[in-house]
N, C-alpha and C positions, 0 to 999 in steps of 0.2 A: 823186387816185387812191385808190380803197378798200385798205386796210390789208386784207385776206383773214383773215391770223393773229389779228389781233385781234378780230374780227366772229363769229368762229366759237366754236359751244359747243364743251362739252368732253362728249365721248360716255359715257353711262352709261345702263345696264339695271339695272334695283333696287335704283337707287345705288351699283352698281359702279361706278367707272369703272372707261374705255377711251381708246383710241387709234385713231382710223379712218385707216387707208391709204385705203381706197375705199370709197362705199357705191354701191348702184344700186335706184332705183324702177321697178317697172315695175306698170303699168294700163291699163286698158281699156277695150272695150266687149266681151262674148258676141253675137256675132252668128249668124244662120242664116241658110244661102245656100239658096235652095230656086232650083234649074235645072231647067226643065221639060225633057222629052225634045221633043227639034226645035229647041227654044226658042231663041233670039238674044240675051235680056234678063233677066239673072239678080238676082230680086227677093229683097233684104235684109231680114231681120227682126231689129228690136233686141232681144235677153232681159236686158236690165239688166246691171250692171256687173261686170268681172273681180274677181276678191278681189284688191285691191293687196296689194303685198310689196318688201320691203325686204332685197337682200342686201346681208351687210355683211363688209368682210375688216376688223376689228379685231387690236388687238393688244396687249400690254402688255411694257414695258421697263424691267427695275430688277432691284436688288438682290435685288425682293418678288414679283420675275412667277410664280412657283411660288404662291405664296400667293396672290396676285389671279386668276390664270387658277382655282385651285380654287373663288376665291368666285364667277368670274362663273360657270363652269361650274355653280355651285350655283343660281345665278339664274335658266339656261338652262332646269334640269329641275324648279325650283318650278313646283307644280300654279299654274294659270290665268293672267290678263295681268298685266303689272310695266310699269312706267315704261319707255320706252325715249326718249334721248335722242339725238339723231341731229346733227354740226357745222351743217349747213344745216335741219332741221327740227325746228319746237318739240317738246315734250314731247305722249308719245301715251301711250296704254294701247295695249300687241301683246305677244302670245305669241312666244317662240322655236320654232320650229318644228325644226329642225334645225341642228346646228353643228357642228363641224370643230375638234378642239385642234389644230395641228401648230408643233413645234420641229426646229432643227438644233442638233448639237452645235457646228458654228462660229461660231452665235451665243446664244452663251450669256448668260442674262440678257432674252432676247427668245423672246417665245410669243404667237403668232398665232392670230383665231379666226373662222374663214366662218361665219359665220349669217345665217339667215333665220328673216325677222321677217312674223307677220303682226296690221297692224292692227287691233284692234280698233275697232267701233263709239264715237266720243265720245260719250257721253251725260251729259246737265247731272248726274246723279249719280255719274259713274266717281270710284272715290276707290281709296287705296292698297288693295290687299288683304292679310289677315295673312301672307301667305307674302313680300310686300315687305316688309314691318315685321321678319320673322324672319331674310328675309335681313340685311339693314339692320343687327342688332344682331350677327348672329352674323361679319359684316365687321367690326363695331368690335371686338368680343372678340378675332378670329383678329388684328389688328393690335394689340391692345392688349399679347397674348400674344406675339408675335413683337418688339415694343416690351422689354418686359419680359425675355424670353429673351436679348436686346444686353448687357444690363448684365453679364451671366454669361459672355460669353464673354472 
């Protein structure tokens, strides 16, 4: 029997990571129904395909969830596409379209985030964009800094 836990990525947007609770794909077809007046037999036209999309209810858990929900949030509103890595699907280029922060104070240490994700095109040249790279560094600085900030307390 497949191991699940261990098959599965670990979820990351501009090399944030995350935590997936649930993700969901939805896709399609655009279709046009043209029903003539009288008519019995209602004739379909295909107009190519839905824009897929991916919502995601993420999360993050720790000491550092204040600091990591800032960077992914950072990831969220960098201009153009970032890596998004999903447990059941490889590595894509997609924009964040919209996302959701929300915490409770009963669970403190735990910060939640609904986003949606839209695919972009794979093209044999998609490669990081400097807004992934800037994320990227400015995640290792804010943990290097919060690293560093331990010793002093």
């Amino acid at each position: 029997m497949r191991d699940w836990k261990k098959t599965l990525r670990r979820a990351s947007y501009r090399g944030v990571p995350f935590w997936v609770d649930w993700d969901d794909f939805s896709g399609g077809k655009r279709l046009a129904l043209h029903e003539k007046a009288g008519g019995r037999v209602t004739e379909l036209e295909e107009l190519g395909l839905l824009t897929p999309q991916f919502d995601v209810t993420a999360y993050l858990v720790s000491d550092r969830a204040d600091v990591q929900a800032l960077a992914l949030q950072t990831a969220c509103l960098a201009e153009g596409a970032g890596r998004l890595v999903l447990p059941m699907d490889g590595g894509m280029m997609a924009t964040c379209a919209t996302f959701r922060r929300s915490r409770t104070k009963d669970r403190a240490g735990y910060i939640a985030f609904d986003a949606n994700f839209i695919p972009w095109q794979i093209d044999a040249g998609a490669v990081l964009s400097p807004a992934d790279i800037s994320v990227a560094v400015s995640n290792a600085f804010v943990s290097a800094a919060s690293q560093m900030a331990s010793f002093f307390r």
